[in-house]
N, CA and C atoms as a LAMMPS dump frame, in Angstrom:
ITEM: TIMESTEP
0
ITEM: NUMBER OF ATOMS
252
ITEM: BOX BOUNDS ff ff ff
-5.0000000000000000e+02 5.0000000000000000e+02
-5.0000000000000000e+02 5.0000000000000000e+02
-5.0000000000000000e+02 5.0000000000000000e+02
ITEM: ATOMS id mol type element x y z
1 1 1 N 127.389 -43.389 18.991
2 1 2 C 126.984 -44.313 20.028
3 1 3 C 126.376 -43.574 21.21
4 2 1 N 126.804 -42.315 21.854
5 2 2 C 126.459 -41.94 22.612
6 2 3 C 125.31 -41.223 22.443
7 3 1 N 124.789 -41.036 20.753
8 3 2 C 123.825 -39.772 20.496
9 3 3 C 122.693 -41.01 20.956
10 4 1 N 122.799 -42.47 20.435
11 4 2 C 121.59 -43.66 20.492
12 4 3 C 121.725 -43.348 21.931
13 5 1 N 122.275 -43.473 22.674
14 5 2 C 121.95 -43.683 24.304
15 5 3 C 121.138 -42.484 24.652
16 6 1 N 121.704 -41.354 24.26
17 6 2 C 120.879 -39.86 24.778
18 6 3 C 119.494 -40.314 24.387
19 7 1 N 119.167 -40.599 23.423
20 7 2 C 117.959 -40.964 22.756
21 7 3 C 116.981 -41.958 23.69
22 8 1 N 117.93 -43.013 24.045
23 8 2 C 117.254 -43.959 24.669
24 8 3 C 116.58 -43.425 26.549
25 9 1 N 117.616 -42.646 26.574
26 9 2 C 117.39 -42.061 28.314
27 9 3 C 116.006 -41.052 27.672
28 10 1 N 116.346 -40.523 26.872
29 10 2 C 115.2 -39.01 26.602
30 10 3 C 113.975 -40.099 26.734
31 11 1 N 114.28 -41.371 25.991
32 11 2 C 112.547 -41.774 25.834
33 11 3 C 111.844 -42.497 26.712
34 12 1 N 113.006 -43.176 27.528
35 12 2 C 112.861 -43.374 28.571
36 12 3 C 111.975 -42.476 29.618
37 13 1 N 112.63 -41.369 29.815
38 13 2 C 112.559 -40.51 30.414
39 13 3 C 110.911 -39.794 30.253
40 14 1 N 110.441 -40.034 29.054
41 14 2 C 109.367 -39.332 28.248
42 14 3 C 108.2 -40.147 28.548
43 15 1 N 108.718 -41.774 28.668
44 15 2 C 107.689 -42.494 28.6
45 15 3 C 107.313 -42.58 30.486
46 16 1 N 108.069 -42.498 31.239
47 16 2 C 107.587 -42.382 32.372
48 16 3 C 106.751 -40.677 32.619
49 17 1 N 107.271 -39.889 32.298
50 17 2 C 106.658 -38.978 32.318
51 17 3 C 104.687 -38.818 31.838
52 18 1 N 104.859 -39.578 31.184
53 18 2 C 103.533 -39.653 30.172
54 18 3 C 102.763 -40.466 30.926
55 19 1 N 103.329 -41.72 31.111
56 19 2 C 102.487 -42.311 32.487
57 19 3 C 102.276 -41.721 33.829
58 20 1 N 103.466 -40.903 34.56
59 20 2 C 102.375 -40.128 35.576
60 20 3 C 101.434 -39.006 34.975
61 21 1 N 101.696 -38.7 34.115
62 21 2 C 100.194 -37.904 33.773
63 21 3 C 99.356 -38.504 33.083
64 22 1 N 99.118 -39.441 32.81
65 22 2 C 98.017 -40.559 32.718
66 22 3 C 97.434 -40.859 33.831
67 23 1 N 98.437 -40.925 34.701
68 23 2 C 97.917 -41.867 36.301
69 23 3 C 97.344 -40.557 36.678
70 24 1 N 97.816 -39.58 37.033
71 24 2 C 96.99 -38.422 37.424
72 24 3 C 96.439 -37.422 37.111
73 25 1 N 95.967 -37.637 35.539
74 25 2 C 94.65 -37.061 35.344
75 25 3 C 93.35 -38.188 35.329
76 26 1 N 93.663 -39.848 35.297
77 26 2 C 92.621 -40.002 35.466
78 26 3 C 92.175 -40.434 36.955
79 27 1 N 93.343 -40.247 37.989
80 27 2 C 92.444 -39.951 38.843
81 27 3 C 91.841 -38.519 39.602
82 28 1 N 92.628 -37.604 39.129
83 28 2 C 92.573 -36.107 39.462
84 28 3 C 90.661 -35.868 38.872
85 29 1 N 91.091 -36.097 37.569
86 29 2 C 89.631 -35.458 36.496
87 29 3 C 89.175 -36.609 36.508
88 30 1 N 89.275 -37.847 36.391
89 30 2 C 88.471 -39.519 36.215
90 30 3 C 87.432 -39.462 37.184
91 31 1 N 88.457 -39.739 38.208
92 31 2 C 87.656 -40.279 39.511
93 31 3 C 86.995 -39.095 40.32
94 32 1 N 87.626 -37.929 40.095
95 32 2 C 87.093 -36.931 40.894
96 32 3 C 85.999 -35.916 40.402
97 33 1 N 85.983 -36.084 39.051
98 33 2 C 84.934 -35.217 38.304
99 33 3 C 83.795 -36.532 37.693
100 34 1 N 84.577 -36.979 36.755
101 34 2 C 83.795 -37.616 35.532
102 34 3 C 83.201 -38.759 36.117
103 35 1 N 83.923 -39.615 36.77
104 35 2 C 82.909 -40.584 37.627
105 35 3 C 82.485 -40.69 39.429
106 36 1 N 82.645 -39.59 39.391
107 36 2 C 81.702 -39.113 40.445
108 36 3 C 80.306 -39.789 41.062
109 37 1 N 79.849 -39.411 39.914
110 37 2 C 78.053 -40.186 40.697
111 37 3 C 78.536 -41.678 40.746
112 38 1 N 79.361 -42.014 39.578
113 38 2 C 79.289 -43.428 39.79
114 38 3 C 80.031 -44.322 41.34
115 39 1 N 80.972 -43.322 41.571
116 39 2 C 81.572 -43.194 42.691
117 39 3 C 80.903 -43.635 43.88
118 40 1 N 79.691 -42.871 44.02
119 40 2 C 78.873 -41.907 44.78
120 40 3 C 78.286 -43.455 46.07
121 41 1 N 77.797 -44.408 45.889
122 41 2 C 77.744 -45.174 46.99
123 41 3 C 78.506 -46.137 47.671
124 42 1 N 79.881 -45.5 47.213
125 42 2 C 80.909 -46.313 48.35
126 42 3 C 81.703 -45.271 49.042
127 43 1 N 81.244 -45.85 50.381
128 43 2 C 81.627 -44.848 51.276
129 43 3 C 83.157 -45.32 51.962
130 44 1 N 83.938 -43.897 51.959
131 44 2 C 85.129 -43.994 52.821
132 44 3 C 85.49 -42.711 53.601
133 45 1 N 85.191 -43.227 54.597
134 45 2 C 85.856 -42.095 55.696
135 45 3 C 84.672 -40.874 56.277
136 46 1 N 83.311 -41.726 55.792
137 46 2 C 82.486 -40.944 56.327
138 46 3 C 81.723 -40.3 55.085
139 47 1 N 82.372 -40.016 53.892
140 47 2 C 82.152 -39.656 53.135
141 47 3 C 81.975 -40.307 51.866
142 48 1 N 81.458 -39.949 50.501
143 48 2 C 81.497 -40.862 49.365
144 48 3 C 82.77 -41.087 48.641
145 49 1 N 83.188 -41.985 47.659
146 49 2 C 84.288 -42.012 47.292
147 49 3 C 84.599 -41.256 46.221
148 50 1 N 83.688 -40.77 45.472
149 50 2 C 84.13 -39.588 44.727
150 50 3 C 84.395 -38.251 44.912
151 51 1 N 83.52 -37.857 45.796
152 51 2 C 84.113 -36.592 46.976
153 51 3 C 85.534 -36.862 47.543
154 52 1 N 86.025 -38.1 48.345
155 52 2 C 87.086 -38.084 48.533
156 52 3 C 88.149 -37.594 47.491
157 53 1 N 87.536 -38.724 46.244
158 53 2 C 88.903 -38.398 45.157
159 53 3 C 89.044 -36.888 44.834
160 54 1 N 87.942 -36.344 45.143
161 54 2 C 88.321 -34.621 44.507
162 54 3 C 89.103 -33.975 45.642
163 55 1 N 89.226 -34.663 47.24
164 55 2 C 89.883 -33.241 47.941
165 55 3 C 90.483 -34.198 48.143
166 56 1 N 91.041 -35.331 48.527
167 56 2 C 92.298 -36.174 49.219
168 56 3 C 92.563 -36.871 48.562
169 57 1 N 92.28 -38.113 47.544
170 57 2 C 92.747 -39.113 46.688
171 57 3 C 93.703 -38.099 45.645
172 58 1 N 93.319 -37.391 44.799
173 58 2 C 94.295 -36.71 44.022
174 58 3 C 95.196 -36.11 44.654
175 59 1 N 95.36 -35.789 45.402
176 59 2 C 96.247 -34.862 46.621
177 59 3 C 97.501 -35.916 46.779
178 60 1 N 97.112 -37.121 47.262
179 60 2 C 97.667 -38.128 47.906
180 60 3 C 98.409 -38.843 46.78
181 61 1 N 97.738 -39.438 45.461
182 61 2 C 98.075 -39.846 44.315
183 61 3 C 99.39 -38.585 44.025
184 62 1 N 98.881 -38.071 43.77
185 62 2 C 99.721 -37.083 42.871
186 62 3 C 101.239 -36.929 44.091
187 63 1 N 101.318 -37.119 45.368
188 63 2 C 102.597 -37.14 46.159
189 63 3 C 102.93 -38.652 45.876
190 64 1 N 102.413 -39.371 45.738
191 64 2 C 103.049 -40.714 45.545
192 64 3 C 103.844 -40.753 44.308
193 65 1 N 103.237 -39.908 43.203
194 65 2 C 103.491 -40.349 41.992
195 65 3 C 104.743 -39.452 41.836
196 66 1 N 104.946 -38.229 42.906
197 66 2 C 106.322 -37.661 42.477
198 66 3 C 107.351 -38.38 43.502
199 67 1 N 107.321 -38.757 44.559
200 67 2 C 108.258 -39.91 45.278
201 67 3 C 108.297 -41.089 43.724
202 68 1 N 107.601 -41.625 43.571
203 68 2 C 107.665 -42.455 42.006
204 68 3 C 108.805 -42.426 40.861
205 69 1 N 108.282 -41.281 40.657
206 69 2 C 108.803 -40.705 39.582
207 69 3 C 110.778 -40.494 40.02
208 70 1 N 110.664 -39.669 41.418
209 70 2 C 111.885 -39.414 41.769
210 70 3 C 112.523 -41.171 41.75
211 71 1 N 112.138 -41.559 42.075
212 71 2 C 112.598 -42.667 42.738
213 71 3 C 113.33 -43.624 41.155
214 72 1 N 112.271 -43.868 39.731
215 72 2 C 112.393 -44.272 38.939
216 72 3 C 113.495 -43.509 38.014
217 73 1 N 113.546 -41.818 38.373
218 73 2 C 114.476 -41.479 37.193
219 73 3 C 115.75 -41.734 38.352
220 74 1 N 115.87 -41.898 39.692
221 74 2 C 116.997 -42.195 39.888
222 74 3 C 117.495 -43.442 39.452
223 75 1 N 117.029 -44.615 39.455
224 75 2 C 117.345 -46.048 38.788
225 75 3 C 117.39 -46.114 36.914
226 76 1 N 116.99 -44.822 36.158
227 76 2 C 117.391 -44.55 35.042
228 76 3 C 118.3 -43.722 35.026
229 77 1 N 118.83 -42.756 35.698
230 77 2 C 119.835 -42.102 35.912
231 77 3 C 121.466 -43.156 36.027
232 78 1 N 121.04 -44.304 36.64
233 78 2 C 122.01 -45.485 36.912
234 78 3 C 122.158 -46.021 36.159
235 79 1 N 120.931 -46.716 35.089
236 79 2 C 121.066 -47.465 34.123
237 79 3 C 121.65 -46.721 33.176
238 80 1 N 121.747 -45.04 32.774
239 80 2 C 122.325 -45.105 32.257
240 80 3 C 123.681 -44.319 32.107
241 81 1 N 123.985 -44.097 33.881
242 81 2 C 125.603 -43.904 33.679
243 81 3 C 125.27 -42.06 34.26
244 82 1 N 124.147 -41.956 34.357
245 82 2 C 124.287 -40.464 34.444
246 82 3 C 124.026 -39.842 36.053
247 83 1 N 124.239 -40.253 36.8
248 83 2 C 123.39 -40.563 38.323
249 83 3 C 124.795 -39.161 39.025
250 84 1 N 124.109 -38.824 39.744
251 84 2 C 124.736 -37.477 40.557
252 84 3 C 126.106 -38.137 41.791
């Protein structure tokens, strides 16, 4: 019984993982490399929005997504009994 639960936290655990690196490679490499030009005439902050995403949007994403992350394995940490 307890080996199914380990199982269930690991995949748990796996499947959030997999989604922040989904979320931030496609906006790290998406938005900041690959669609770039397409980016390129909406302006924010003075600048275009694909330039942004390469020096501040990924920067910014990627701190959200580890507050996220912290935040989600603590409420799986609860759900399943294992919390500090």
């Amino acid at each position: 019984m307890a080996d199914n639960s380990d199982n269930e936290y690991w995949e748990a655990n796996l499947g959030l993982i997999k989604m922040c690196l989904v979320i931030w490679a496609l906006v790290s490499f998406g938005f900041g490399i690959l669609l770039r030009p397409l980016l390129k005439g909406i302006s924010v902050g003075g600048t275009d929005l694909g330039f942004w995403f390469a020096q501040q949007g990924s920067i910014l994403v990627f701190l959200a997504l580890i507050f996220f992350y912290a935040w989600r394995m603590n409420a799986l940490d609860r759900k399943f009994g294992v919390e500090e």
